[in-house]
N, C-alpha and C positions, 0 to 999 in steps of 0.2 A: 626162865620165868614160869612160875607152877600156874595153873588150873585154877580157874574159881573152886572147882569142885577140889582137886588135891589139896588146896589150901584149909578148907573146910575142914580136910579130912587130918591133916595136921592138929588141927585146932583141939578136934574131938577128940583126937589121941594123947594130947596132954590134959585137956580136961579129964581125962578120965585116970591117968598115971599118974597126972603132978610131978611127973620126972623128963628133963628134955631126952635122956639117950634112951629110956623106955619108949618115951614118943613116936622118936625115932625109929627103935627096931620096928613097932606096930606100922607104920606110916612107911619105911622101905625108904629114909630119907635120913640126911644128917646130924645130926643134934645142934648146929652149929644153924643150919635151915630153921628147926621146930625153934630155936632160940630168937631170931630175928622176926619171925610171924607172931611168935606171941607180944614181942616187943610192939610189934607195929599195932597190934589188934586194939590197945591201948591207946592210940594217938590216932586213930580213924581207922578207914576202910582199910584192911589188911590184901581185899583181891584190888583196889588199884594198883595200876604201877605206877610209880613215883617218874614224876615229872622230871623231865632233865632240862637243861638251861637253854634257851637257842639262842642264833644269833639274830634275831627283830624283839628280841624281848626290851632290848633300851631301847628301841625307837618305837613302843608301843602307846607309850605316850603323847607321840606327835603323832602318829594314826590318829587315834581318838579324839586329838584334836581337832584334826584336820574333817573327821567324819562328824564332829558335832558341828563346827564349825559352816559346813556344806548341806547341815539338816539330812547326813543323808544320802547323797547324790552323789559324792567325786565318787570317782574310776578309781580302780585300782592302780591303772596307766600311771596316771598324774598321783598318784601318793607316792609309786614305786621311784617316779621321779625325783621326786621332792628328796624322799628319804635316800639314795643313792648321793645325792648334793650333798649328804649331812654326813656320808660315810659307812651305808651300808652296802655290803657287799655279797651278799645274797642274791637270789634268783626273783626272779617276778612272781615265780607260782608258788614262792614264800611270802611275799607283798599280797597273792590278793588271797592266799589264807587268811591274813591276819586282816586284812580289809572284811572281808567276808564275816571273821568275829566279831569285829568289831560295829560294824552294820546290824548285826544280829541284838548286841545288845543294844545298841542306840534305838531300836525298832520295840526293845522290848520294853524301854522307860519312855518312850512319847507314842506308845498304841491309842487308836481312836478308839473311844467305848461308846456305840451307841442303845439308846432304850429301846427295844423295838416298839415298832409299831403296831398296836390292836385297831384293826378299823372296826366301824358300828357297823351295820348292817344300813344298807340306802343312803351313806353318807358320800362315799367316794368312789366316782369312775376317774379311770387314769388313761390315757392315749398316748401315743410315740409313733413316731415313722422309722421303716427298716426299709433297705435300699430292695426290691424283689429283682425279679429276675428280667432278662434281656427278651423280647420277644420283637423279632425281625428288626433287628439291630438297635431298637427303640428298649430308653429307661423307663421301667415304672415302679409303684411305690406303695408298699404294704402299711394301708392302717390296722392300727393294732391297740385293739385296745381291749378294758375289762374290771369287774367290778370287785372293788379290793375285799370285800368281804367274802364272797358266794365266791372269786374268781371263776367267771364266770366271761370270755373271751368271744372277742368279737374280730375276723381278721377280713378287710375289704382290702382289693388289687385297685389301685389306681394309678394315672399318668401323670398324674401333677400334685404341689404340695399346695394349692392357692386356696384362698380363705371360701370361695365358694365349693372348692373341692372337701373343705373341711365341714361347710353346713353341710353338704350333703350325706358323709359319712357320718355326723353329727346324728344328723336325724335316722340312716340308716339302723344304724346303733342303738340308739334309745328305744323306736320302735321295735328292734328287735330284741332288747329284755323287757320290755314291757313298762317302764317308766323313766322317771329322771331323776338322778339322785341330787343332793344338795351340793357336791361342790362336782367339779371336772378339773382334774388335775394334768399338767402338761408341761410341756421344756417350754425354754424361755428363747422360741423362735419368732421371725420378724413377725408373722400372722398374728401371734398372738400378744408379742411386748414391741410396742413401735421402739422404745428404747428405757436406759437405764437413767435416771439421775441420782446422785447420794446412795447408787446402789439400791435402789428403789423400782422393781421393776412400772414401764406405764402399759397400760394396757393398748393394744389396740380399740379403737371405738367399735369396730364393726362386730369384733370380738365380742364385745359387750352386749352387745345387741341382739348378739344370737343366744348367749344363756340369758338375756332378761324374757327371751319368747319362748324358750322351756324351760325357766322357773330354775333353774339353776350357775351358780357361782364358779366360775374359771378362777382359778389358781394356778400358777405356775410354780416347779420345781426349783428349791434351792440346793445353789450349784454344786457338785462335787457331795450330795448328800443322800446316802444309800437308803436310807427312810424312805423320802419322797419317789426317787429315781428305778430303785430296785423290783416295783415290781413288775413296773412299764418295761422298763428296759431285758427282762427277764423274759417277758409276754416276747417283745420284738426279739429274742436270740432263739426262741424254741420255734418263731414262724421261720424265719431264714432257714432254719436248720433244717426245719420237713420242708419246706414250696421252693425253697432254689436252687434249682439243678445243681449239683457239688458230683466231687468221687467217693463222698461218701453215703450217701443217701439214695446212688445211685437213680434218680431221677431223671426221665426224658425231658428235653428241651420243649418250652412250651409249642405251638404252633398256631397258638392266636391267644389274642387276648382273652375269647368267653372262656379255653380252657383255661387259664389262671383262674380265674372267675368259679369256675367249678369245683377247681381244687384248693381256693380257698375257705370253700361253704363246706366241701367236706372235711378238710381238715378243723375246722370250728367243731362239727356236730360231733369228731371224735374226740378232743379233747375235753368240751364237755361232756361228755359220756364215761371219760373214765376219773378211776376216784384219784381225786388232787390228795399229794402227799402229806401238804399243810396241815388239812381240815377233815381227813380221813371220809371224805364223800365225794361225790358228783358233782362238780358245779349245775348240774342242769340243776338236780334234788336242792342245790342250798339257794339257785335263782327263784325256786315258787314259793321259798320262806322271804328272800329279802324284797320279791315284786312287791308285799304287803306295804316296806315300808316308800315306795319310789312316789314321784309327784306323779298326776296322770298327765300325760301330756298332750298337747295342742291339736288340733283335728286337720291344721294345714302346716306341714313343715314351713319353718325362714325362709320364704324366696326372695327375698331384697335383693339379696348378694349373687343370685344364681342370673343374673340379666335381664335383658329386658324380656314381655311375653309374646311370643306369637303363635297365629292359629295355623295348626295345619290343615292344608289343605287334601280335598280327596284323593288325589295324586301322591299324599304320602309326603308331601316337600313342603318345605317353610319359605318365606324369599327376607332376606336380609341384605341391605345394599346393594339389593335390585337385582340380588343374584337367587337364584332358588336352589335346595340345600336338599336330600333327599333324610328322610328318619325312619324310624321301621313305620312297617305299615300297617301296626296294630292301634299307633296313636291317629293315624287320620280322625279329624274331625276333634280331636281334643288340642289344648292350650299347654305350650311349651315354653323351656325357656332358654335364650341363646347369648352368649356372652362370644366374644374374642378373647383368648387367652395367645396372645405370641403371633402367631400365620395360622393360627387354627381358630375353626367356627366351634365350640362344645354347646352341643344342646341338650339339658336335662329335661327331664319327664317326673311325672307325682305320680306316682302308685299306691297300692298295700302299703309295701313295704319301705315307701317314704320317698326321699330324692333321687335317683339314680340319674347315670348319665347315660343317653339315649345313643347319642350320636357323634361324632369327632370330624371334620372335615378340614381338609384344608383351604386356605382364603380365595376366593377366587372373583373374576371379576366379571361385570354385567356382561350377557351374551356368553357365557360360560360356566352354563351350570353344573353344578358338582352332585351326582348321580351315581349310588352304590348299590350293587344288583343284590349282595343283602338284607339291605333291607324290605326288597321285595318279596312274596313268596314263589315257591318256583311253581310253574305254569303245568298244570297238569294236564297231556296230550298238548303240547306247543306245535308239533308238527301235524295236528289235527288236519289243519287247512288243505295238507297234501297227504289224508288219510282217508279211500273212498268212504262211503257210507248210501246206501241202496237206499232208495225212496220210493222204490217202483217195485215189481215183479219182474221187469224184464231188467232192469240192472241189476236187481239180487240173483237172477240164475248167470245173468254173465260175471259179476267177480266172485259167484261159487265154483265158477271154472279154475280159481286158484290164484297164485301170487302174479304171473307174470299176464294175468287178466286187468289186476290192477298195477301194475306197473305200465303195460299198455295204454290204457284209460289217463294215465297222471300225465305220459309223456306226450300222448295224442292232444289231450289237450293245450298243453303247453305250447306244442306246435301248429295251435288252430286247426288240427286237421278237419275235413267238411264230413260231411253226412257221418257222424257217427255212433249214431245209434241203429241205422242200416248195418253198419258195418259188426257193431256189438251184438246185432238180432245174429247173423251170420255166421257167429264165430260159435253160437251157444244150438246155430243147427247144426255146423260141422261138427260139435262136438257129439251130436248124437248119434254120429255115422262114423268118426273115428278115436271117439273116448276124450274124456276132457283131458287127462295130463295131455296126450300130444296135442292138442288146440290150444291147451298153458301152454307150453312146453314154445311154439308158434307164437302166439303171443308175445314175451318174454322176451324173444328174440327179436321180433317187429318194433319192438320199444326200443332196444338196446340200438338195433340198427338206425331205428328212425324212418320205418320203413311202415307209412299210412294209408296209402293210396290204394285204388281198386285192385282187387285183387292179387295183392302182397302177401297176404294170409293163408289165400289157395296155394300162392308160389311154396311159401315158406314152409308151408305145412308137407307139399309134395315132396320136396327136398329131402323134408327129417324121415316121412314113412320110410320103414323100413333099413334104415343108418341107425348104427350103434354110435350116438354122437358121446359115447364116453369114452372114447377113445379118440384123440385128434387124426384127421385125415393129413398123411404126409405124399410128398409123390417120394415116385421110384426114383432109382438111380439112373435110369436110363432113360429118361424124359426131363423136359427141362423149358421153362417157361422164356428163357432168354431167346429173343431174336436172333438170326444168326445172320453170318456174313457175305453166305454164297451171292445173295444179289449184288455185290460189290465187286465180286473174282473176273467179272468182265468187260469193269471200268475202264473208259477210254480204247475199247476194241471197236473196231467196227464189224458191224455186220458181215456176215457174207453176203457175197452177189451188190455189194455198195462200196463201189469204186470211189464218189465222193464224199 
């Protein structure tokens, strides 16, 4: 079999001779060759090679049957089947070549063609959930959403899919591009379609409710249609990709929930920041064109749906069925709102930046309050209580005696020991006669022991003068603190001169 390119050269060499065995000698080939390529060049491609006959070629027609038949879908298994039944004797990876072609064409006379979609600017925000990441064994759940003209992305971490978890990203959302567009488009989940009849999605009511309070119309996605779906669903496969720990993205495991929280705000602020490939810009730069055309919206987010309100109290806690709830301790003294979702308390809060959820707890009952030491802040100097502090002159020159001046002082107290501030006047005259570290040094030691009493301090202090107490004192080897037994080597003797 010759060469696209030697058959060329064939070709050229009789066009230019008009003679096969001239052809020939120029071309280094037969005249018998340059005859059968001119032949062919006439009746098509001269560099194909000519098809040879196989043996699935008569049962190629029950293929095609059987593949239009099935729309599609059968296996190559179950054809190679079939066709085996009818007499072919062929191999299987001869069945699913020809399965394979014949798919090929069947795909190429029933393609879908759709028109794309232009959206207007302020017309359509779109939303969808993607599954996020595991954080302390617990599921949660990335809203995702974004505005089809400006795309222009919004991504919030949350725990649950329920319809007050939806007002709340709802409203986060809008507040955060700046208005409300005329429709809100989304899958046709229970929140949003209680159900179908005639194929007819029905809406949820409560659904309704919440875009008739910011001026905008819920729309749900028709099924299996890349129009509506595509760009929701596009927005939810590029957040998965960067926020959930994979091997490919090589991402650490979250280690709490505010971290997802963090890294879903930053990953928002860089995608809008760089230029989208669609629209050759910024989504931030195309959001200050489309803000123009958004509705303005409402001055207090939809709380209907977020439960019922309670006030907190100074303490930082709510009490809900008589049980009290602990929320950060920035809301004290402002109005919250608290539902049951499952064994959990969720209490939201109104901000700036619209609904957020405060708090999570789980259910608990009267006499057993549920109390999280984050949300308190932490206590600055908490061991204060047992940290001295001089009120006087004659207690500021005794704990300027040093550490084991106030360790002294902490533990003597503790121990009620009596007269002692005599005893602290005394320690700050011994230090004038043998330097304060050794009267620390004394000190320090009196605490440790526990050792308060009249004159302990003279004792202790005599002891250290003049010992290298950096070095532990060991005994010798030939001294020895054990008792011994000589007073025993005489048991049961008697006396001399004691006859009885």
């Amino acid at each position: 079999m010759k060469s696209k390119e030697e058959i060329m050269e064939i070709l050229e060499a009789y066009d230019l001779t008009g003679s096969y065995r001239a052809a020939a000698e120029l071309a280094g080939v037969d005249h018998h060759t340059v005859k059968r390529y001119v032949l062919l060049r006439g009746k098509g491609d001269p560099t194909k090679p000519k098809l040879r006959p196989k043996m699935i070629d008569e049962f190629m027609p029950k293929i095609e049957e059987l593949v239009e038949r099935s729309g599609g879908r059968i296996g190559a298994d179950k054809v190679h089947e079939k066709i085996t039944a009818m007499g072919f004797a062929g191999t299987d990876r001869t069945t699913r070549r020809a399965v394979a072609a014949a798919k090929a064409s069947y795909r190429a006379g029933h393609r879908r063609v759709f028109r794309p979609w232009i959206p207007e600017p302020g017309l359509w925000l779109q939303w969808d959930w993607g599954e996020g990441p595991r954080i302390a064994g617990r599921r949660t759940w990335l809203w995702c959403s974004w505005l089809a003209w400006s795309r222009f992305r919004v991504v919030i971490p949350v725990l649950d899919k329920t319809l007050p978890t939806i007002a709340s990203c709802m409203d986060a959302t809008l507040r955060r591009i700046g208005g409300a567009p005329t429709y809100a488009l989304t899958d046709n989940e229970r929140t949003v379609t209680a159900d179908h009849i005639a194929r007819i999605p029905v809406r949820n009511p409560q659904i309704i409710e919440i875009g008739h309070h910011y001026g905008l119309t819920i729309r749900t996605c028709v099924p299996a249609d890349p129009q509506s779906k595509g760009g929701s669903e596009a927005t939810v496969r590029i957040a998965k990709r960067d926020l959930v720990p994979t091997d490919v993205n090589l991402r650490a495991a979250y280690r709490d929930f505010t971290e997802l929280e963090d890294a879903c705000a930053a990953f928002t602020d860089e995608v809008n920041s760089k230029v989208h490939r669609a629209i050759r810009r910024r989504p931030a730069e195309a959001l200050a064109e489309e803000v123009l055309r958004l509705h303005r919206l409402p001055d207090r987010p939809f709380t209907a749906a977020l439960g019922t309100t309670r006030k907190v109290a100074g303490d930082a806690t709510i009490s809900v069925d008589s049980v009290r709830y602990s929320v950060p301790h920035q809301l004290a003294g402002q109005t919250v709102w608290a539902r049951f979702h499952g064994d959990e308390l969720v209490v939201t809060a109104v901000g700036e930046g619209g609904a957020v959820e405060a708090a999570r707890h789980r259910r608990s009952t009267p006499g057993n309050p549920s109390i999280k030491d984050e949300h308190y802040p932490p206590r600055e100097g908490k061991d204060g209580d047992r940290t001295p502090r001089a009120t006087s002159a004659g207690e500021a020159a005794f704990l300027a005696l040093g550490p084991g001046a106030a360790s002294w002082l902490i533990e003597a107290a503790a121990a009620g020991a009596r007269r002692m501030r005599p005893k602290m006047a005394e320690a700050v005259a011994l230090a004038k006669l043998h330097g304060p570290a050794e009267v620390d040094r004394a000190l320090g030691t009196a605490a440790i022991a526990g050792r308060f009493a009249e004159n302990d301090l003279i004792s202790i202090l005599d002891h250290h003068i003049g010992r290298n107490l950096a070095e532990p004192t060991r005994a010798s080897e030939d001294h020895s603190l054990q008792p011994g037994t000589s007073a025993w080597s005489r048991f049961g003797i008697a006396p001399e001169g004691d006859e009885h």
